[in-house]
KEMITI-258998 format. One record per residue (C-alpha): x negated, y, z negated; residue in one letter; residue number from 1. Coordinates in nm, 3 decimals, m for minus. Each point is the difference from the previous one (the first is absolute). Example, Ala and Ser with C-alpha at 12.3 -4.5 7.8 and 13.67 -1.06 7.14 Angstrom:
% KEMITI-258998
<<m1.230, m0.450, m0.780>, "A", 1>
<<m0.137, 0.344, 0.066>, "S", 2>
//
This chain:
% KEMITI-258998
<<m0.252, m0.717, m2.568>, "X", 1>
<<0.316, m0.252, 0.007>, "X", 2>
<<m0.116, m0.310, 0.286>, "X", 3>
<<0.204, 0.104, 0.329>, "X", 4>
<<0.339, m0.227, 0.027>, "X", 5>
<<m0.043, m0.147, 0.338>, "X", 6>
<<0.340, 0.011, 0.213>, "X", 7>
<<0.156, m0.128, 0.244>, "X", 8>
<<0.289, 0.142, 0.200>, "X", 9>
<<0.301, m0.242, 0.107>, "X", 10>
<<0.158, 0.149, 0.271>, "X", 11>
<<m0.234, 0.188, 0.219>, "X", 12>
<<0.219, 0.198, 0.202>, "X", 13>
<<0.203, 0.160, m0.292>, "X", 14>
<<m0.338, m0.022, m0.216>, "X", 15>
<<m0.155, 0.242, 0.222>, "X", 16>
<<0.249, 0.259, m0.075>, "X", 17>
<<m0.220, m0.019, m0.377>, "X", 18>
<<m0.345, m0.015, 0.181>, "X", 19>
<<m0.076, 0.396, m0.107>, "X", 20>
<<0.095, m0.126, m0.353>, "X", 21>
<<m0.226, m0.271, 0.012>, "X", 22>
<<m0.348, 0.199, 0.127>, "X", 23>
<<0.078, 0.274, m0.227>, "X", 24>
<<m0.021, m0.248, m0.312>, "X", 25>
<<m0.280, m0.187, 0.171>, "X", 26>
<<m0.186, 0.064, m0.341>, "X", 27>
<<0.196, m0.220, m0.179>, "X", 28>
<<0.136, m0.244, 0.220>, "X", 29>
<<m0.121, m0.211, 0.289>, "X", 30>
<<0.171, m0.060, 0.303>, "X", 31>
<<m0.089, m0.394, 0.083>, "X", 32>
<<0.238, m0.127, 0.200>, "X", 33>
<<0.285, 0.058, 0.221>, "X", 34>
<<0.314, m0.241, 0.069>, "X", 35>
<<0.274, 0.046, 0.308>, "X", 36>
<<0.118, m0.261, 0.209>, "X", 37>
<<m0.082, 0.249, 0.314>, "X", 38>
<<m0.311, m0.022, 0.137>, "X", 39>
<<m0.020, 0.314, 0.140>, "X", 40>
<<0.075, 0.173, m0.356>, "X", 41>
<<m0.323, m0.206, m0.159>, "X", 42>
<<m0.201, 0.130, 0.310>, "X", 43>
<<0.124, 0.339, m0.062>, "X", 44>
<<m0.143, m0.045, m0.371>, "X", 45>
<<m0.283, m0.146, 0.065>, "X", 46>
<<m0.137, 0.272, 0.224>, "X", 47>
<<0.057, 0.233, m0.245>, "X", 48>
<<m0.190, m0.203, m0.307>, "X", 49>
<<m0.162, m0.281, 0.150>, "X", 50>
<<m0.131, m0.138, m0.325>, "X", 51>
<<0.333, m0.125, m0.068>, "X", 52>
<<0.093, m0.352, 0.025>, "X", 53>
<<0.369, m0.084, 0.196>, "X", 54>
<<0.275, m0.222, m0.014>, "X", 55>
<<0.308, m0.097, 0.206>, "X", 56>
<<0.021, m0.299, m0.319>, "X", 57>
<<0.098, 0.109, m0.302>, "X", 58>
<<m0.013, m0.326, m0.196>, "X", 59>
<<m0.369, 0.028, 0.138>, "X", 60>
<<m0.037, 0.354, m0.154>, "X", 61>
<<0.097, m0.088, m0.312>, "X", 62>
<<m0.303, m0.271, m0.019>, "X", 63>
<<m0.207, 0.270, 0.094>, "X", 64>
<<m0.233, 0.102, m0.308>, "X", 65>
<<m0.069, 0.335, 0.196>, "X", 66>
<<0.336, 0.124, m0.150>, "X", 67>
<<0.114, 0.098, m0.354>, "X", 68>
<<0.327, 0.181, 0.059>, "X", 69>
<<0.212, 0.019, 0.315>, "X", 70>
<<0.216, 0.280, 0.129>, "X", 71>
<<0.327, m0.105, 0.145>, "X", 72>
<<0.119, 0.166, 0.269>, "X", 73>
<<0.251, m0.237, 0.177>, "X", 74>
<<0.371, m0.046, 0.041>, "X", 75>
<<0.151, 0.065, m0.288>, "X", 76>
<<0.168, m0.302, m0.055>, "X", 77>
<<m0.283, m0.221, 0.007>, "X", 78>
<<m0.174, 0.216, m0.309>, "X", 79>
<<0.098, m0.250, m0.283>, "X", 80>
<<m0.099, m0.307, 0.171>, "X", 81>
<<m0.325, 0.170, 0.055>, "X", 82>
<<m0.064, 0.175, m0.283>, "X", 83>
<<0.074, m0.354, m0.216>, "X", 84>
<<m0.260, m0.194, 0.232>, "X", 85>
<<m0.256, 0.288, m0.031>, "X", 86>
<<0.039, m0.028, m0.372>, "X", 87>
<<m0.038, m0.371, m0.006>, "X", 88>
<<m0.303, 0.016, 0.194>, "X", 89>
<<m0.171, 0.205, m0.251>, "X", 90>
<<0.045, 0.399, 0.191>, "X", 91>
<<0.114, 0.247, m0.103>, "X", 92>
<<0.347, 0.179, 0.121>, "X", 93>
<<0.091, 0.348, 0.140>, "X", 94>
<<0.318, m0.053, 0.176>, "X", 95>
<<0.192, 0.259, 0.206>, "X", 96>
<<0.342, 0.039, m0.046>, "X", 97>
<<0.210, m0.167, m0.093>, "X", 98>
<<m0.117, m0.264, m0.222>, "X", 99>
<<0.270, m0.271, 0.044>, "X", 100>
<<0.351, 0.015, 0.164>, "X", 101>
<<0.155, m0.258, m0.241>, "X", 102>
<<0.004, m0.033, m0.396>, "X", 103>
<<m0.115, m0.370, 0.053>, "X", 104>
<<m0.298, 0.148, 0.145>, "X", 105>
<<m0.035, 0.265, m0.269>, "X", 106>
<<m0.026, m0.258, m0.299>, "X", 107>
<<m0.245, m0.211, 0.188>, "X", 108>
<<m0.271, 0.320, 0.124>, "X", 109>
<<0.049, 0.084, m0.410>, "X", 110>
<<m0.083, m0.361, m0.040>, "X", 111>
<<m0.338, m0.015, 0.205>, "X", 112>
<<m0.129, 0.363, m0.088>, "X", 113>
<<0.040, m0.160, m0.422>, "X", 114>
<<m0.124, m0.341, 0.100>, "X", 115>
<<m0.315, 0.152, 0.221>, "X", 116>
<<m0.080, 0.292, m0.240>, "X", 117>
<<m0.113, 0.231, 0.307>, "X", 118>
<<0.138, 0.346, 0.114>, "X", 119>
<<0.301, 0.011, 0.155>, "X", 120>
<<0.092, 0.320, 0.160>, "X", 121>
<<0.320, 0.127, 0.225>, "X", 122>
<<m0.159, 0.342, 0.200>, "X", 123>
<<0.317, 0.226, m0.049>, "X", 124>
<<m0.157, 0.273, 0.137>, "X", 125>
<<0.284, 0.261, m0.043>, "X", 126>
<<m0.090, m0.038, m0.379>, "X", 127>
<<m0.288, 0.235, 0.092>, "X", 128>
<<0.075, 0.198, 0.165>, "X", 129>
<<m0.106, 0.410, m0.169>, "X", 130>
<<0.389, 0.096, m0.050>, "X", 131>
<<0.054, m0.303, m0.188>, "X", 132>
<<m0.246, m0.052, m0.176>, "X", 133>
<<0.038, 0.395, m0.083>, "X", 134>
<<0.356, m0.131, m0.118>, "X", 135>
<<m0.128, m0.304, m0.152>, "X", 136>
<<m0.207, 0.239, m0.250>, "X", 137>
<<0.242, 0.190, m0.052>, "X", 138>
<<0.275, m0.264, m0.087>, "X", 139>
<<m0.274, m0.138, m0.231>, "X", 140>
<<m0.006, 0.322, m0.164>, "X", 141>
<<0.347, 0.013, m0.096>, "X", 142>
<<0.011, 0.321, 0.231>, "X", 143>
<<0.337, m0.054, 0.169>, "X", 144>
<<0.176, m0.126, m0.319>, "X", 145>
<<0.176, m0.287, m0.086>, "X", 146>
<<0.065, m0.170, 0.444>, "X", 147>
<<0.321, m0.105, 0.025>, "X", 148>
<<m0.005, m0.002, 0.396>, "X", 149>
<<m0.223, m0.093, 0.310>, "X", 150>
<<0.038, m0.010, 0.393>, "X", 151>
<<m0.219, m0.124, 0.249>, "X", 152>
<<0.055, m0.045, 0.352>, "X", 153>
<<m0.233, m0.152, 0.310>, "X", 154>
<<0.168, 0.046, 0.308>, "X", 155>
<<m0.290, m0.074, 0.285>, "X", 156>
<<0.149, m0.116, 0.315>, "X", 157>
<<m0.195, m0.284, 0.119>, "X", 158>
<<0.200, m0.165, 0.270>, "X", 159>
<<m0.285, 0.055, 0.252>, "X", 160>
<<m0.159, m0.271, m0.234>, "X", 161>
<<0.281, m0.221, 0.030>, "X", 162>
<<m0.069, m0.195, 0.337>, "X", 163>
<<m0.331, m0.060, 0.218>, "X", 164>
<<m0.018, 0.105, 0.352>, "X", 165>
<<0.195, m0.295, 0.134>, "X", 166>
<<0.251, 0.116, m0.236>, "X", 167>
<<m0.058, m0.308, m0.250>, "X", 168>
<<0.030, 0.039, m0.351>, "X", 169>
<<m0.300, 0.061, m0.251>, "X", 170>
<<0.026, m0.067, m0.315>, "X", 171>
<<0.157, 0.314, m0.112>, "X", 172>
<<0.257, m0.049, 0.264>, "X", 173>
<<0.099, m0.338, m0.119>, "X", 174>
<<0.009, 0.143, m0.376>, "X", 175>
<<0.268, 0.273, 0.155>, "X", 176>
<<0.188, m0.377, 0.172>, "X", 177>
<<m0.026, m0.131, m0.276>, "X", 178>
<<0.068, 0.190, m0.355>, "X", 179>
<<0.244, 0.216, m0.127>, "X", 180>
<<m0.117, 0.156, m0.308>, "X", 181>
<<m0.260, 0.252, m0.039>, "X", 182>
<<m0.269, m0.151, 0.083>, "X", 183>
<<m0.322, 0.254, m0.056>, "X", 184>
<<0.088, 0.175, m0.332>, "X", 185>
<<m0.333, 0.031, m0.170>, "X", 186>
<<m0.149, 0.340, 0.180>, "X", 187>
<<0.345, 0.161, m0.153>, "X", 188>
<<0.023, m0.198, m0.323>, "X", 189>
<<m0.406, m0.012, m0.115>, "X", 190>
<<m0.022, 0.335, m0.108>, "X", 191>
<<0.316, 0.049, m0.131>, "X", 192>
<<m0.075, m0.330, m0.232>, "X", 193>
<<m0.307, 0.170, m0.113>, "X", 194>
<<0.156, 0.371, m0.060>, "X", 195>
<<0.265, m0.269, m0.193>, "X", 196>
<<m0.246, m0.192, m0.206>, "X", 197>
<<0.100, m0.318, 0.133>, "X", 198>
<<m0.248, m0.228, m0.076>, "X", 199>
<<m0.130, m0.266, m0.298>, "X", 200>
<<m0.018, 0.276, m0.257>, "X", 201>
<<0.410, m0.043, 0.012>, "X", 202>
<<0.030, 0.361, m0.003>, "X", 203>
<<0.311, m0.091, 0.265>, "X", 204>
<<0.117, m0.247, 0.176>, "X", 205>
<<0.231, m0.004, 0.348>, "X", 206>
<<0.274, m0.199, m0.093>, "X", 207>
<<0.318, m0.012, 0.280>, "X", 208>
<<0.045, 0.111, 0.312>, "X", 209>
<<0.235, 0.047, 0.259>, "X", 210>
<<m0.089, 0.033, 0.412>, "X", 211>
<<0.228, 0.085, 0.307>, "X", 212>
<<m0.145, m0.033, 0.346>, "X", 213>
<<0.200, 0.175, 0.300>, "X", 214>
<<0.062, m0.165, 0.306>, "X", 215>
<<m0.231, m0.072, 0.263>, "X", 216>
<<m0.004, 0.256, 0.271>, "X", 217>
<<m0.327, 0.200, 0.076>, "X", 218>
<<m0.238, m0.294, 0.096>, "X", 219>
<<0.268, m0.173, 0.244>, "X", 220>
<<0.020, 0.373, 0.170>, "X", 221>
<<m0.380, 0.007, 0.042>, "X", 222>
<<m0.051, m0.334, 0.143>, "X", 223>
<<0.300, 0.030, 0.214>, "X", 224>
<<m0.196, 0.317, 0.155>, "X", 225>
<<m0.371, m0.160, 0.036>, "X", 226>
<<0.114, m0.348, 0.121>, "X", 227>
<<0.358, m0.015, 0.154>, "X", 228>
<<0.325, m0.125, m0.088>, "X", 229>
<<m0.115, m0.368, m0.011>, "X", 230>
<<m0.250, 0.019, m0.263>, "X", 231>
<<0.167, m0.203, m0.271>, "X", 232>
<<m0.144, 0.294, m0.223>, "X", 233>
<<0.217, 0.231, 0.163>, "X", 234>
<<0.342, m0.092, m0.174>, "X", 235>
<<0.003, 0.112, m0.320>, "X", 236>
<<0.141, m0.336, m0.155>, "X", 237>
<<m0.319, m0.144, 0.052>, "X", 238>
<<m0.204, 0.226, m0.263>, "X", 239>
<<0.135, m0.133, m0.372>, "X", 240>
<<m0.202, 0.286, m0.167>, "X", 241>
<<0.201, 0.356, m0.004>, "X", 242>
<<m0.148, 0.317, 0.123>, "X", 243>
<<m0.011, 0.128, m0.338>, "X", 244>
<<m0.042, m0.161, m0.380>, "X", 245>
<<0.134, 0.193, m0.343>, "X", 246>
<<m0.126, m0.130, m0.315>, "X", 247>
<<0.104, 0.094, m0.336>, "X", 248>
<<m0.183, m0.092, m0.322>, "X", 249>
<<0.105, 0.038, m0.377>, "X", 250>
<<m0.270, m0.099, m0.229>, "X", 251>
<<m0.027, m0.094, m0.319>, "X", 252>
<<m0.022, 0.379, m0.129>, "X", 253>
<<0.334, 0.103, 0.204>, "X", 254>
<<m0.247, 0.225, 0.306>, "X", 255>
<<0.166, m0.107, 0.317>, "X", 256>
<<m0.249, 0.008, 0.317>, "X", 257>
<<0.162, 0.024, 0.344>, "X", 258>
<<m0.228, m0.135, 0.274>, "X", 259>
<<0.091, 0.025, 0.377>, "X", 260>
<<m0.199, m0.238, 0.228>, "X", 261>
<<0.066, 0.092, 0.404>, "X", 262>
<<m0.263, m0.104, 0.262>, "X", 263>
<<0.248, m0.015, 0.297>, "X", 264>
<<0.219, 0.338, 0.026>, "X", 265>
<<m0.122, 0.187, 0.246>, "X", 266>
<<m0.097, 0.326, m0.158>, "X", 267>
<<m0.365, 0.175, m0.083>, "X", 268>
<<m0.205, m0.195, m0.325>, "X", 269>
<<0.065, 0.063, m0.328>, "X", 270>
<<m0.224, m0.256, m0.170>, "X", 271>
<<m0.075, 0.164, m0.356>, "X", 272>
<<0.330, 0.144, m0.115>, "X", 273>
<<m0.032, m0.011, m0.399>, "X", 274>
<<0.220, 0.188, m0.273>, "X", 275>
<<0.014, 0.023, m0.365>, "X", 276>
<<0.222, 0.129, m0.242>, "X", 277>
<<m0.041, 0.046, m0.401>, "X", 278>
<<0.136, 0.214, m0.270>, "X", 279>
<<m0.287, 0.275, 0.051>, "X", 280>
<<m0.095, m0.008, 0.377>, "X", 281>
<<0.021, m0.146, 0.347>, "X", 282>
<<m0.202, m0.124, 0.323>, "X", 283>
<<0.127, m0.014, 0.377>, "X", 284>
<<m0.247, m0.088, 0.163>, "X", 285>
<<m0.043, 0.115, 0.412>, "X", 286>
<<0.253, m0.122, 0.251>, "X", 287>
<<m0.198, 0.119, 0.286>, "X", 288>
<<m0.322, 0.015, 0.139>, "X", 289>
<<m0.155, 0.393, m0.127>, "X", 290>
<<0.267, 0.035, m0.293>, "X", 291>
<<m0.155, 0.025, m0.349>, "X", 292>
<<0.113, m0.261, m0.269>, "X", 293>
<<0.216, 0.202, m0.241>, "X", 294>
<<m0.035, m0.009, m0.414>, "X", 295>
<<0.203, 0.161, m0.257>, "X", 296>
<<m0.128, m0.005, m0.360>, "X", 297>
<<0.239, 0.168, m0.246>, "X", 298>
<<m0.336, 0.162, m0.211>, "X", 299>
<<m0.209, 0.038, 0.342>, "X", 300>
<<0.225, 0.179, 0.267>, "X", 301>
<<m0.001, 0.329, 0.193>, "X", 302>
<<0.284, 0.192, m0.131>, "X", 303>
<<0.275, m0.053, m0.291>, "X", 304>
<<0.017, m0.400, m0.024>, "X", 305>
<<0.405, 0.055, m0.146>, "X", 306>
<<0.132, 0.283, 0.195>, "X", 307>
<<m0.149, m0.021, 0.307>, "X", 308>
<<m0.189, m0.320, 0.060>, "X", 309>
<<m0.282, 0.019, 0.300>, "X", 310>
<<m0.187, m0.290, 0.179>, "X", 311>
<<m0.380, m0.007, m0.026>, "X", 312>
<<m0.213, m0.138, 0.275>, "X", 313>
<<m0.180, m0.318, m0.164>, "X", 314>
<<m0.333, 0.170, 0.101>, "X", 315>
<<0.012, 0.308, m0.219>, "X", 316>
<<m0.062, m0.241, m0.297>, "X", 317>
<<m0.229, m0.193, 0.152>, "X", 318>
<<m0.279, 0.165, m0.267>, "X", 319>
<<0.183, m0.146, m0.279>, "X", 320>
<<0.137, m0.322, 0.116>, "X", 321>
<<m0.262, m0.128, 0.308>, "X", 322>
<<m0.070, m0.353, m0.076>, "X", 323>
<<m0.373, m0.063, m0.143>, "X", 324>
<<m0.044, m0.246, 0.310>, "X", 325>
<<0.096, 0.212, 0.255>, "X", 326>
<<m0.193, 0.304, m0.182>, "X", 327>
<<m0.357, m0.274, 0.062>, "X", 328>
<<0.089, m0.137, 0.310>, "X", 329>
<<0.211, 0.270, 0.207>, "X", 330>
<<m0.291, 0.033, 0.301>, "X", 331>
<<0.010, m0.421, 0.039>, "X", 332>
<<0.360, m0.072, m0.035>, "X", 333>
<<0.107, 0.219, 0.259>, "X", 334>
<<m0.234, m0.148, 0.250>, "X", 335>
<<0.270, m0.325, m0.028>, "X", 336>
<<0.382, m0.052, 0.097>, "X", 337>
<<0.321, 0.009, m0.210>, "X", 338>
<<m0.122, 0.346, m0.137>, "X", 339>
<<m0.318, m0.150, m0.173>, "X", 340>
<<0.207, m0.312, m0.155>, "X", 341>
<<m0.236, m0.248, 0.232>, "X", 342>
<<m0.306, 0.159, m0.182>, "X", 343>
<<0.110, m0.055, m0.342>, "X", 344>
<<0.190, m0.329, 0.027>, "X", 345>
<<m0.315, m0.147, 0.092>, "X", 346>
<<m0.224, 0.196, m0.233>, "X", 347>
<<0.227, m0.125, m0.261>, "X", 348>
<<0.003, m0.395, 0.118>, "X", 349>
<<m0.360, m0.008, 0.012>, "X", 350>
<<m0.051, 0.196, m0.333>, "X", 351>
<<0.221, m0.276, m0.180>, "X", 352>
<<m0.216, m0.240, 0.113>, "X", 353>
<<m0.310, 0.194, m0.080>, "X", 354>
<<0.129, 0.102, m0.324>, "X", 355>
<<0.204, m0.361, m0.097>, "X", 356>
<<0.277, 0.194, m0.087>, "X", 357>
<<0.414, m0.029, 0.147>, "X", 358>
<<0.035, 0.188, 0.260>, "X", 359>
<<0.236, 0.340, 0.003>, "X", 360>
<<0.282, m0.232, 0.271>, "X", 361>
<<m0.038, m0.329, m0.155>, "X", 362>
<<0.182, m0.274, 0.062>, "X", 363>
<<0.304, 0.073, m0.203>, "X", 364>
<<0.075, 0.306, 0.149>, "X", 365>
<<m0.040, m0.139, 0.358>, "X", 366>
<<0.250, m0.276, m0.064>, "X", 367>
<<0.235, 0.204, m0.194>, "X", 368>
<<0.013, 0.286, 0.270>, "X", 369>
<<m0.043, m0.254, 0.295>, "X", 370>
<<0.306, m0.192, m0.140>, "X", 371>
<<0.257, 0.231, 0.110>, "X", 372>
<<m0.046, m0.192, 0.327>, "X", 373>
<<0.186, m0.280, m0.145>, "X", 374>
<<0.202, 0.163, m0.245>, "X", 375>
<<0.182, 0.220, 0.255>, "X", 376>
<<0.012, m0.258, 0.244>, "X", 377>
<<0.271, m0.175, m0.295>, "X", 378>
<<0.122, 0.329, m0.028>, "X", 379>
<<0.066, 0.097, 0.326>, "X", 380>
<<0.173, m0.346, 0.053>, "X", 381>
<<0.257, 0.024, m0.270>, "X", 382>
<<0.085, 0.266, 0.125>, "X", 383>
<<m0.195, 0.276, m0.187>, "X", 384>
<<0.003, m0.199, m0.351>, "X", 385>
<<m0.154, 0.067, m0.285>, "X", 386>
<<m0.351, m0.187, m0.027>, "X", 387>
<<m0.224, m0.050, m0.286>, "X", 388>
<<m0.342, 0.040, m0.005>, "X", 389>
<<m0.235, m0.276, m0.059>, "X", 390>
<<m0.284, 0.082, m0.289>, "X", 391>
<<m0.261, m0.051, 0.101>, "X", 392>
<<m0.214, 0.165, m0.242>, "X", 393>
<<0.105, m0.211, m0.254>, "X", 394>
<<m0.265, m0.017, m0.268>, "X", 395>
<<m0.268, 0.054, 0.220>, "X", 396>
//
């Protein structure tokens, strides 16, 4: 057997929401060593494996020659800085999303993953989900045609994560102040790039897009009702970022992608709305919690696919089209969140490493799908202007 990658997890408190993950692969990997600034969060860890070493440092973690990879689980925002140090220092990288919030940031986390020659990994979960990756084998297939359109949507209000008690702002919070642009595209856009073939084989490309934000409304209302009239949060002038972001993509290949981004309205989650469109069949996937995802295959469909075209659930060709991971590993993955994605994003990580091979979300795709942070922040500021997409593939 493969030597176990010893881990660390950055970010305790949002690392723990992984823990089933982690003692389920406990075969392959090694938890070593746990990092939060909280002491309470390490205590909670170490009770639970108290062979681990922890950290409220994480210069000092990175010296550590317990660790081999690290897991970050922290702000978003601070996942370049710390996925470039990690690098530097020799570990490697599994980052949650997203990778970087600025294209500056992009070209230098391409920079250290080439210069280090470790793994680099973004943990886009939603890319693993069984529906897509049912739809990812079938797009691979050719089975819905030539694509020529894609939606995704993740609409998960999360204003109750906005504030602490006090009513201060946490990091999300002052993401919300702060940007206007849709800021947490990657769950929507990661599986569409894959159904897409964006990637270094140049298959496609995204090329130009376009984003309108609405006004700010939703957030203002909530805070307004949980803290008064005086909270500075409570006039809607103070939140830059609107309730809800539209993005639309053209690639190189002329498929346009629509992406809505909304964690503020006030309405019930809808966090993994996908569609696809082709010359010979479509996917909608589920808009609600108990509704089936929805395929229609022009040579696979109930009924007379000209006359009278008829919606299949996604789970009556589940024999044909069941992806060959999710046939082996059904019984673990759905002992983890994001509908098995935790299970497989770290499988995957760790089997890079094992394996010295790129891993399946590697660095290129998490800048390129990260970057719509900064490209529809310049969007949204002109005004809803055109912006081009940076390649980052390049050559690589």
């Amino acid at each position: 057997m493969a030597k176990k990658v010893r881990l660390a997890v950055i970010g305790g408190s949002r690392g723990g929401a992984f823990d089933n993950a982690l003692s389920i692969l406990a075969e392959c990997l090694e938890l070593t060593a746990v990092c939060d600034l909280n002491e309470k969060v390490l205590q909670d860890w170490k009770i639970k494996y108290p062979e681990i070493v922890t950290f409220s440092s994480y210069d000092q973690l990175l010296e550590s020659p317990l660790v081999d990879a690290i897991f970050l689980a922290t702000p978003m925002l601070l996942h370049a800085d710390q996925a470039i140090q990690a690098l530097r220092a020799g570990k490697h990288v599994l980052s949650e999303v997203i990778a970087a919030h600025t294209i500056e940031d992009g070209w230098k986390l391409i920079e250290a993953v080439e210069a280090s020659g470790l793994k680099y990994m973004m943990a886009e979960n939603y890319c693993y989900t069984r529906e897509n990756k049912m739809v990812q084998q079938m797009a691979d297939a050719g089975a819905f045609g030539e694509i020529t359109y894609a939606e995704c949507g993740y609409i998960h209000d999360v204003r109750n994560l906005l504030h602490g008690a006090d009513g201060s702002l946490t990091w999300r919070g002052q993401c919300v102040h702060d940007f206007n642009a849709c800021t947490y595209p990657t769950h929507s856009l990661g599986p569409i790039a894959k159904w897409l073939g964006i990637d270094q084989s140049g298959g496609d490309r995204f090329e130009e897009l376009v984003t309108f934000n609405t006004k700010s409304r939703s957030t203002a209302n909530y805070f307004r009702e949980r803290f008064g009239t005086d909270h500075p949060g409570a006039q809607p002038d103070f939140w830059r970022q609107g309730d809800s972001s539209t993005t639309l993509i053209r690639t190189k290949k002329g498929v346009v992608v629509s992406l809505r981004v909304d964690i503020q309205s006030a309405r019930p989650h809808n966090m993994v709305h996908y569609g696809l469109q082709g010359t010979e069949g479509a996917y909608l996937g589920p808009r609600f919690e108990g509704e089936d995802p929805l395929i229609w295959l022009h040579n696979e469909a109930s009924g007379n696919s000209v006359t009278d075209p008829q919606w299949d659930s996604l789970w009556l060709h589940k024999t044909k089209w069941d992806h060959p991971d999710w046939r082996a590993w059904e019984k673990e993955a759905l002992h983890t969140g994001h509908g098995g994605g935790d299970f497989f994003v770290i499988r995957e990580f760790v089997s890079a490493i094992q394996e010295d091979r790129k891993p399946a979300v590697d660095v290129y795709d998490a800048v390129t799908w990260s970057s719509l942070f900064a490209l529809s922040l310049q969007s949204v500021s002109g005004g809803g202007s055109p912006v081009k997409f940076v390649d980052f593939y390049g050559n690589s």
